[in-house]
C-alpha positions, -999 to 999 in steps of 0.1 A, spaced: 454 96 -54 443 61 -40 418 60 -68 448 62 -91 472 37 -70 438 12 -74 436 16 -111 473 13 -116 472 -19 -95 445 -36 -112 461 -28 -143 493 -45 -130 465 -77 -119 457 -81 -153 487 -89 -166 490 -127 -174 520 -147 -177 533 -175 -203 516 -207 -209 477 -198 -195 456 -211 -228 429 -216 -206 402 -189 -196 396 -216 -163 433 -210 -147 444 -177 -136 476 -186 -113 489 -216 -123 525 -201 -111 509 -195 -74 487 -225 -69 524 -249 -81 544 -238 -52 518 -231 -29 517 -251 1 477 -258 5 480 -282 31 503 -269 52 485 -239 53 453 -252 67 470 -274 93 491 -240 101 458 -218 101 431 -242 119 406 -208 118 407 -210 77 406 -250 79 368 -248 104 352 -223 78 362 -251 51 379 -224 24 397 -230 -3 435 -223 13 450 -203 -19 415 -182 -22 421 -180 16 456 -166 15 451 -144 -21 423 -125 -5 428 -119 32 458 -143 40 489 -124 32 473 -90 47 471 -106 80 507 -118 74 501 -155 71 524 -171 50 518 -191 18 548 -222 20 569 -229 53 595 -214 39 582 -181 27 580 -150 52 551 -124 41 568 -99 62 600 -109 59 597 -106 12 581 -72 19 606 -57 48 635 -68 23 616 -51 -14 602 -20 -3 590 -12 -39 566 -50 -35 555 -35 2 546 -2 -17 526 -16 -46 505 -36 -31 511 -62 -43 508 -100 -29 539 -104 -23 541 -147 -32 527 -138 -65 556 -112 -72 579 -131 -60 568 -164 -84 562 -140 -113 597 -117 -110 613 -119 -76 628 -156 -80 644 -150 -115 658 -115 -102 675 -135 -76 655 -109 -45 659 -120 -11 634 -135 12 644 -114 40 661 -83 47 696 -83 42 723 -66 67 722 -28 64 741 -23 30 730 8 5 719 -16 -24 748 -12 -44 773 -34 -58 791 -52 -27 832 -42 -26 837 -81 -29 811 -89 -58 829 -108 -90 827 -87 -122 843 -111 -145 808 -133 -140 783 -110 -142 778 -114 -180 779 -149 -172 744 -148 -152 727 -122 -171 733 -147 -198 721 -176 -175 688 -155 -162 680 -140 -197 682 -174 -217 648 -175 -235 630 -204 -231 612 -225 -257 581 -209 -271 547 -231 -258 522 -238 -281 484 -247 -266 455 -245 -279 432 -226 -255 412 -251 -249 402 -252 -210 395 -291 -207 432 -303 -219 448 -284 -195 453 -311 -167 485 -304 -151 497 -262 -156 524 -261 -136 543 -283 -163 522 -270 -193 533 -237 -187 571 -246 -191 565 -276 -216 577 -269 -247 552 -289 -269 555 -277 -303 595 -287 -299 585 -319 -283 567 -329 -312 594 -319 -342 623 -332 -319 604 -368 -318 584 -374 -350 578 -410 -343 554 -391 -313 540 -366 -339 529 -395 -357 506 -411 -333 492 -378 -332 494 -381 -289 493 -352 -268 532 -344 -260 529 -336 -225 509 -367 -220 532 -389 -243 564 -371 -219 549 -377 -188 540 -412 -191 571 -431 -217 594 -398 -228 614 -391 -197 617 -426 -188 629 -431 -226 654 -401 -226 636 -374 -241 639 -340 -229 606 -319 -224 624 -284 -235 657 -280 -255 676 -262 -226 666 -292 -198 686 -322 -202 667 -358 -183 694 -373 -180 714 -347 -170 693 -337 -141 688 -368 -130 729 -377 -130 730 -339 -110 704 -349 -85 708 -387 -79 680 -384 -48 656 -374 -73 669 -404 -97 663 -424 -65 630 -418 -57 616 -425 -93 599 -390 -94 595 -374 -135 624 -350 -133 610 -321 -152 581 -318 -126 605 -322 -101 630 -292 -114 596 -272 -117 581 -277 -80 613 -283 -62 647 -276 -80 639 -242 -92 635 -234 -57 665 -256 -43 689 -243 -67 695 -277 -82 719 -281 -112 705 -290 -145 740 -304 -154 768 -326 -132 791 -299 -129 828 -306 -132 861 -288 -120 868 -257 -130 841 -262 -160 839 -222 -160 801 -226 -145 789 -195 -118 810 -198 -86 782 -213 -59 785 -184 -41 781 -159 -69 753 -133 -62 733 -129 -93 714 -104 -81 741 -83 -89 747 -92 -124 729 -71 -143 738 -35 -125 779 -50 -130 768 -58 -167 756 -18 -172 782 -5 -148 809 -20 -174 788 -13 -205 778 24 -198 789 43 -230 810 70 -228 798 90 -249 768 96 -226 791 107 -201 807 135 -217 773 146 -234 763 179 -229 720 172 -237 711 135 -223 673 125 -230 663 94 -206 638 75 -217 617 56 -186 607 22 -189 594 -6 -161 620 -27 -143 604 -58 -154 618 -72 -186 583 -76 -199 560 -68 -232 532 -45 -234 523 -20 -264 536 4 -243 570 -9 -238 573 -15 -274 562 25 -280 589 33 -255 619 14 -275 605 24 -309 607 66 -294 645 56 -285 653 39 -317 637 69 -339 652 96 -315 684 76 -322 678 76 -356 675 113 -361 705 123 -340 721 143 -370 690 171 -363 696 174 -327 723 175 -302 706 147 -274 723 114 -267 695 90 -259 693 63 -231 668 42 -222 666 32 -185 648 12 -159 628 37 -133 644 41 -103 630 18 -73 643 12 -40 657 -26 -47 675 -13 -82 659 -44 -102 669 -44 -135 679 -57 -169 702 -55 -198 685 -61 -233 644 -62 -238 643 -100 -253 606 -102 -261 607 -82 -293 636 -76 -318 658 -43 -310 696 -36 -304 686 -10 -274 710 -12 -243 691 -4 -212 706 11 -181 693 18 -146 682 56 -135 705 57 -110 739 59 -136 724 92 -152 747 105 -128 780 93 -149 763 123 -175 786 149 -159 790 168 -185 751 170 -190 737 204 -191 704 195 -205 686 168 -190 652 157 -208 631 125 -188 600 106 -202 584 86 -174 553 66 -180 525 83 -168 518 56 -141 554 61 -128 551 101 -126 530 103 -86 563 86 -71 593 93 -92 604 124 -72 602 97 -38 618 71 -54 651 89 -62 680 93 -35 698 127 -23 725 126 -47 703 116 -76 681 149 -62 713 171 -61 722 154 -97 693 166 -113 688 203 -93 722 208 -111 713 207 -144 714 242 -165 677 228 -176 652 196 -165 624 189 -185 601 159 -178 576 146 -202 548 125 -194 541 92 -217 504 94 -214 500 61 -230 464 53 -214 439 84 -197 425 56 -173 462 53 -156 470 89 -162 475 108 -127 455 140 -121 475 173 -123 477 175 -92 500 144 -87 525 167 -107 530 190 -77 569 171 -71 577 167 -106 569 206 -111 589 214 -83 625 205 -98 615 204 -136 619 236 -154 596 226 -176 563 194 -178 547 180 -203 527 155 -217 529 134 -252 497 114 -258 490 82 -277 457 90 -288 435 107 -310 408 106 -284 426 123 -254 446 148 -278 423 184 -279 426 217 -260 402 200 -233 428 172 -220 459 198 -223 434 222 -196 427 191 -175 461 181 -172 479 215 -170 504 204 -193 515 212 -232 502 185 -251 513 165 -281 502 142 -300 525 112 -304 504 79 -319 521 45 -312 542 34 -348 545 -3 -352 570 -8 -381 554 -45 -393 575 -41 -429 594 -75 -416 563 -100 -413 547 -105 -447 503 -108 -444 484 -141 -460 452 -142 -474 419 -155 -461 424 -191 -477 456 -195 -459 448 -185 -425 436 -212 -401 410 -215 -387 418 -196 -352 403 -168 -335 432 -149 -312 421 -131 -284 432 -105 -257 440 -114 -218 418 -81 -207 390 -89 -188 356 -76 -199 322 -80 -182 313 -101 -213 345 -121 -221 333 -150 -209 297 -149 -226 313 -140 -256 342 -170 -256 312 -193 -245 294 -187 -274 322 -195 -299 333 -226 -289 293 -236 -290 284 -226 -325 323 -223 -341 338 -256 -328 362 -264 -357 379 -229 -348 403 -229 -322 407 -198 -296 435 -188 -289 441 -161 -254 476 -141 -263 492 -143 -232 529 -137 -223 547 -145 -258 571 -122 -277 563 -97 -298 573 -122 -325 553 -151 -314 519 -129 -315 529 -114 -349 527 -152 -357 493 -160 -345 480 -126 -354 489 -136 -390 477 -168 -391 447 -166 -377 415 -155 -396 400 -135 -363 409 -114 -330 395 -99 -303 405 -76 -283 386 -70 -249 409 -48 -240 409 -6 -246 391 -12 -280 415 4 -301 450 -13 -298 475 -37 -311 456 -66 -306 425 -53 -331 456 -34 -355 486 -63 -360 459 -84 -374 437 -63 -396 475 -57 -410 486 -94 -413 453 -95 -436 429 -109 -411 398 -92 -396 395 -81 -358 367 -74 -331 362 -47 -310 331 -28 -285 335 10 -292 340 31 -267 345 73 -269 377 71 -248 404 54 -269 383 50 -307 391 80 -330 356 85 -342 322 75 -335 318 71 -377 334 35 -367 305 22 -353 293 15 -388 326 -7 -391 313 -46 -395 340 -53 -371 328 -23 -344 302 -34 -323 284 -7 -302 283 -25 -266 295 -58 -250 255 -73 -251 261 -66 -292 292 -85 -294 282 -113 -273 249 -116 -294 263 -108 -329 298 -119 -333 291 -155 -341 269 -145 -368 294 -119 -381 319 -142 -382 300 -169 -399 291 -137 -426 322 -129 -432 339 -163 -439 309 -171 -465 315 -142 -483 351 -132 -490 342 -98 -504 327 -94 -475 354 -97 -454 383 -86 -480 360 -55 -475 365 -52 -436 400 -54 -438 402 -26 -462 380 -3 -444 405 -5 -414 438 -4 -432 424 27 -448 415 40 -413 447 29 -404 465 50 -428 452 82 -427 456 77 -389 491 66 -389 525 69 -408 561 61 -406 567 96 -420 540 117 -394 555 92 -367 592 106 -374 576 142 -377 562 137 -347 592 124 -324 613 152 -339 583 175 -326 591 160 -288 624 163 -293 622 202 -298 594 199 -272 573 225 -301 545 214 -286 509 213 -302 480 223 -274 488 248 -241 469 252 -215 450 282 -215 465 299 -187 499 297 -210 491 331 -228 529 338 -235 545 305 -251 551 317 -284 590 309 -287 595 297 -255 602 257 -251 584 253 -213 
C-alpha cells in the first residue's frame, strides 16, 4: 500500500503547470511567493549550513512545520484540508497550484460540517464560478531555457496577444514581455486582455504611488491581497466583499442538479478528480460520459459525472480545458437519486484504496440501500493501479467489482487473475474529426515534447538544440486540449517521455507529423513496433539516434510520409469510433470479456 501511495504521489509531482517552456524552471509558482529571506532570518539553523531557502523548505522544511511566507501556517493549511494533510503533499505548493483559486482556508474554520452555510448568497454563486473559471489568455513561449528571465510574469503574460493587440511592437520584432515591462505599462498597454493598467492602478492608488509595474505587482501581491482589478462603483452588481466563493460552485450544482437524475431508477456515476485539470485520462473519462449519453436509447442508466468525494468538497462546474457540454456534480448529491435502485460507480483506479474512507455515514447508508452497487475500476495506467488487495472495502458494499482497462498490454487472462476482477478492454477514443492535419511542407519547424521526466530527457533535449538549432522545442505543459492539438499539428516532431504509447506520440502522428517514443512491454501493443523508424528500443538509443533520424526523415519525405503511415495504420486496426462505441455499450451491460479463474459459474450472470 505505501508503495502505491508513493507512486500515486510522484505521479501527482509530475504534473506541470502553465507557462514552464523551460526544462531549467520547475516551480516558478512556489519560488514567486516564497518568502526566501525571511525564511533564513526566521530559521538561523538553515541560514549557518548556507542552503538554498526554497530547496531548504521543499525537502525537509515544511515536514518539520516551518513555514514558507510570514503569513502562511504549514500546520494551520493542513489542519484546515484534510484531503492536502492526507496526500502528502507540500502543502504551499497545493495551495499556489489549486488552493488559492478554490478560495481554501489558511486555517481551520469553526466546527461547521462543510456544507453550504444557512447564510451563504445563492443569487451570486454563478457570479464567482464565472469569476474563478474565466480562462485566461493562452501563453506562447518558445522553450527556450535562456529567455526565460523573469517566470513569475511569463507564466501569466499573454505574449502572443501582446503582440497582435500592439503591431507597432510586432514590428520591431522585440520580445513582448521585455517591450511591457520596460515602455508598455507606462504607455497604457495591458499585458493580458482580462487585466486592465490603468484600471488597477486607479483601484490601488498605493501601488500607482509607489511607481511599481502593476502587472507584477497584481501577481506577487494583489492576488494574494484580494486587490480589485477594476474601481468598483455602487451597486455595480460586482461579488458582495464578503461573499464566500468557496461556496460557489457546490450552490451552482445544488441549483443545477437535473431532475431527471433524481427520479431515475439506474444512475451510472462517472468519477473524476476535483481538480479542474487535463490529462488523457480526464478526457477518456468525459468522452465514456458523452458516449454512454449518447447511447441512452439501448439502456435504462442516466449518466453523471462527478468530482470524487474528499473531505473539503472542492469542486467544479464545467471541464474548460477541452471542448464538451458535460455538467459535473459532486459525489456527495448522488444522494438526491432517491429513486435509484441501481447504482453503477467508475472511480479511477488511483482513487479506488480510499473511496470507501472518504465517504460519510449517510453517503454509506445511501449506497448499502441500493437494490444493486457495482463499482468499476478505470484502470487507465497498471503503474498506479492498486493491488487486489486494496479492493477489500470496495468488495465489501459493492455487489459486484470490476475493472475496464485502457490497454492492449495489460488486457489478457493474466491481469484479470492478478487483479481478481472481470476485465474489459476499453482503449482511450480521441474523436480528432474537428482539427484538419497539414502536410510536411507546412509544418514548422518545431519539435513538441512531453513534461514526463525520463532518465534521458535531458541528454536527449541537449542534443537537439546542439545539432537542430533552427528547430524550436517546444515542452506541452498545462494548455488546453485545444491549444496542444495546435502545436501537435503544426509541428513536424514529438516526443513523448512519458508511458511510450499515449496521446502525445498519437495526436501528432494524426495531425500528419511524425512522433518519438522508447518501447517498453508494459503500455506498447507489440514488440513488432520496435522495427517502427519512430520506436527506439531504449533511452541510450534515442538519445544517440534521434538527431540523425530526424535529420533522415526531413531529407527524405517518402521517408517520413512513410512513418506516418505505418502508425496511422497501426492506429487503425488498434482503434475505432465504431469498436469504441461497441465497447462502452459492453461496460454498460458490464458483459464482460476476461474472469478470473476462480469465476467458474459467470455464464449469464452480470457480477
Amino acid at each position: 500500500m505505501n508503495d502505491l501511495l508513493a507512486k500515486i504521489r510522484r505521479k501527482i509531482g509530475q504534473r506541470q503547470e502553465v507557462g514552464e517552456s523551460s526544462d531549467t524552471i520547475r516551480k516558478p509558482d512556489v519560488r514567486m511567493f516564497f518568502a526566501g529571506d525571511w525564511y533564513l532570518e526566521t530559521n538561523p539553523d538553515v541560514k549557518a549550513q548556507e542552503a538554498d531557502p526554497l530547496d531548504h523548505y521543499l525537502q525537509f522544511g515544511w515536514k518539520e512545520g516551518r513555514n514558507p511566507t510570514p503569513n502562511f501556517s504549514v500546520k494551520g493549511y493542513l489542519a484546515s484540508n484534510p484531503d492536502v494533510a492526507a496526500s502528502g503533499l507540500e502543502p504551499f505548493t497545493h495551495y499556489i497550484e489549486f488552493g488559492l483559486r478554490e478560495g481554501r482556508p489558511l486555517e481551520p474554520r469553526s466546527a461547521s460540517s462543510g456544507r453550504l452555510p444557512s447564510d451563504f448568497d445563492h443569487a451570486y454563486a454563478f457570479h464567482s464560478v464565472q469569476d474563478q473559471t474565466f480562462p485566461l489568455a493562452a501563453e506562447s513561449l518558445d522553450g527556450s531555457s535562456d529567455i526565460i528571465r523573469k517566470p513569475d510574469v511569463r507564466m501569466f503574460f499573454a505574449g502572443d496577444w501582446y503582440l497582435e493587440t500592439n503591431p507597432d511592437v510586432k514590428a520591431q520584432e522585440a520580445d513582448p514581455l521585455d517591450h511591457y515591462l520596460q515602455f508598455g505599462w507606462k504607455e497604457g498597454r495591458n499585458p493580458t486582455p482580462n487585466f486592465s493598467v490603468k484600471g488597477y492602478l486607479a483601484s490601488n492608488p498605493d501601488v500607482a504611488a509607489s511607481g511599481l509595474e502593476p502587472f507584477t505587482h497584481y501577481i506577487e501581491f494583489g492576488l494574494r491581497e484580494g486587490r480589485p482589478l477594476e474601481p468598483r462603483s455602487a451597486s455595480s452588481g460586482r461579488l458582495p466583499s464578503d461573499f464566500d466563493h468557496a461556496y460557489a460552485f457546490h450552490s451552482v450544482q445544488d441549483q443545477t442538479f437535473p431532475l431527471a437524475a433524481e427520479s431515475a431508477e439506474n444512475v451510472m456515476v462517472i468519477l473524476i478528480p476535483e481538480h479542474n485539470t487535463m490529462s488523457g485520462g480526464i478526457y477518456s473519462f468525459f468522452s465514456i460520459a458523452k458516449t454512454v449519453y449518447n447511447l441512452r436509447f439501448k439502456h435504462e442508466y442516466f449518466v453523471l459525472l462527478m468530482t470524487r468525494p474528499t473531505r473539503s468538497n472542492v469542486t467544479y462546474t464545467r471541464q474548460k480545458n477541452f471542448r464538451n457540454s458535460e455538467d459535473v456534480f459532486r459525489f456527495e448529491q448522488l444522494q438526491r437519486c432517491r429513486a435509484a435502485k441501481t447504482v453503477y460507480i467508475h472511480i479511477p483506479e488511483y482513487a479506488a484504496p480510499g473511496f470507501v474512507r472518504s465517504i460519510d455515514h449517510d453517503m454509506m447508508h445511501y449506497l448499502r440501500s441500493r437494490e444493486r452497487l457495482f463499482v468499476n475500476i478505470l484502470n487507465q495506467k497498471t503503474d498506479i493501479m492498486p493491488e487486489k488487495e486494496d479492493f477489500t472495502d470496495l468488495r465489501s458494499i459493492a455487489d459486484g467489482i470490476s475493472q475496464s482497462v485502457a490497454h492492449h498490454a495489460y488486457f489478457s487472462q493474466k491481469f484479470a487473475d492478478k487483479y481478481d476482477l472481470p476485465t474489459l478492454l476499453l482503449p482511450a477514443y480521441t474523436d480528432l474529426s474537428g482539427y484538419e492535419p497539414l502536410s510536411f511542407q507546412d509544418k514548422d519547424k518545431l519539435i513538441i515534447y512531453s513534461p514526463d521526466d525520463s532518465p534521458w530527457r535531458e541528454s536527449t533535449l541537449a542534443r537537439l538544440r546542439e545539432h537542430l538549432p533552427d528547430y524550436t522545442l517546444r515542452e506541452i505543459r498545462d494548455v488546453t486540449f485545444d491549444e496542444y492539438m495546435d502545436l501537435a499539428t503544426r509541428c513536424r516532431f514529438s516526443i513523448t517521455f512519458g508511458e511510450g504509447f499515449d496521446g502525445y506520440l498519437a495526436q501528432p502522428i494524426h495531425q500528419g507529423g511524425v512522433g518519438f517514443a522508447v518501447y517498453n512491454d508494459e503500455f506498447f501493443p507489440s514488440p513488432d513496433m520496435l522495427h517502427f523508424k519512430n520506436i527506439f528500443s531504449s533511452g541510450e538509443d534515442m538519445e544517440n539516434n534521434i538527431v540523425d533520424r530526424i535529420k533522415y526523415l526531413e531529407n527524405s519525405y517518402s521517408a517520413y510520409q512513410s512513418a506516418n503511415k505505418a502508425m496511422i495504420d497501426l492506429y487503425h486496426r488498434l482503434y475505432s469510433k465504431e469498436d469504441y462505441i461497441h465497447r462502452v455499450l459492453k461496460l454498460i451491460r458490464r458483459d464482460f470479456e476476461y474472469y478470473p479463474l476462480h469465476m467458474t459459474s459467470h455464464s449469464g450472470i452480470r457480477l
